[in-house]
C-alpha positions in Angstrom: 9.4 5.1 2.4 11.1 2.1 2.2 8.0 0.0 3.4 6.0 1.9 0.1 8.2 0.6 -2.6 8.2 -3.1 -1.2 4.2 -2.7 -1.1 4.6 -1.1 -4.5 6.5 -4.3 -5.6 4.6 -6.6 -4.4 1.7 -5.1 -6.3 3.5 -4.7 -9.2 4.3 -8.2 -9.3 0.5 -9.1 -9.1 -0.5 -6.6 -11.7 2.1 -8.4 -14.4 0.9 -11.9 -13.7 -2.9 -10.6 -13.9 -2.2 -8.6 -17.2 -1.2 -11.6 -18.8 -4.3 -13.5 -18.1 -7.2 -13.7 -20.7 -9.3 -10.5 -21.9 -12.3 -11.7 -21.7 -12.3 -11.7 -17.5 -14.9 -9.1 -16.2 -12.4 -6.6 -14.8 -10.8 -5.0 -17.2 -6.9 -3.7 -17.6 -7.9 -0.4 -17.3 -10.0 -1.3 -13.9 -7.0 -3.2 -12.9 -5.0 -0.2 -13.4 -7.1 1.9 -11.3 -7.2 -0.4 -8.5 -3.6 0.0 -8.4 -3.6 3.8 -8.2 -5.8 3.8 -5.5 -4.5 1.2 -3.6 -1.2 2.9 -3.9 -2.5 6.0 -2.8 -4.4 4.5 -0.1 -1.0 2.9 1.2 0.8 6.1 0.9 -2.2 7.8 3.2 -2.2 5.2 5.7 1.7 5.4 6.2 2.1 9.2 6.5 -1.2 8.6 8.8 0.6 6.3 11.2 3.9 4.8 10.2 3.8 1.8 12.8 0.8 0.8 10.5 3.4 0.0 7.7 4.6 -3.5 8.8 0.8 -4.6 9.0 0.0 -3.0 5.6 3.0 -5.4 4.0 2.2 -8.4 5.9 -1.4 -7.9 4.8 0.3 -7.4 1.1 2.3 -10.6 1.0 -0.8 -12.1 2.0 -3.0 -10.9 -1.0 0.2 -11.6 -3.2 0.5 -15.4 -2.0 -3.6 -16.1 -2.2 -3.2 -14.6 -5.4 0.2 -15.7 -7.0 0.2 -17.4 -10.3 -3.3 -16.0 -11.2 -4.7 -15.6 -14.9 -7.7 -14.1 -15.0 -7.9 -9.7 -14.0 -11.0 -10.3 -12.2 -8.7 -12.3 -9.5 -6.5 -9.4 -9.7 -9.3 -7.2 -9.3 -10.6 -9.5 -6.2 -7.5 -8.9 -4.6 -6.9 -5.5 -5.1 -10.3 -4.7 -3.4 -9.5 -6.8 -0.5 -6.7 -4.8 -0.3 -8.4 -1.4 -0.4 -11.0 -2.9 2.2 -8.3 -3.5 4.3 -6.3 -0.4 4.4 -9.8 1.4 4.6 -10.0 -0.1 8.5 
């Protein structure tokens, strides 16, 4: 559980940086928003599937969080988001 809200957080803290980036980026905050359901849900999924998974799922998420930092524009956020739901779809 405690591996989830770290994810969460990490996610979190990419959302906030993308939702202050500029409207006009293909992927929308509503998109963006999505992404982050499912990638939630796909991280709660893979966890209750196999627990020793977790520690790869927030390595891989401080990964996407570092390539991503600092990033304006929702259709990065979007990018990375996907990546991330590729990833946990493995």
């Amino acid at each position: 559980m405690k591996i989830k809200t770290l994810v969460a957080a990490s996610l979190s803290a990419l959302l906030i940086t993308a939702a202050a980036g500029s409207a006009a980026s293909a992927c929308t905050q509503e998109e963006l928003t999505t992404k982050v359901n499912e990638v939630t849900t796909a991280i709660q999924a893979a966890v209750m599937k196999d627990p020793n998974k977790a520690q790869e799922i927030m390595t891989k998420s401080q990964e996407m969080q570092a390539k991503y930092q600092g990033t304006t524009d929702m259709s990065e956020a979007c990018k990375a988001y996907d990546e991330l739901l590729e990833f946990l779809k493995k």
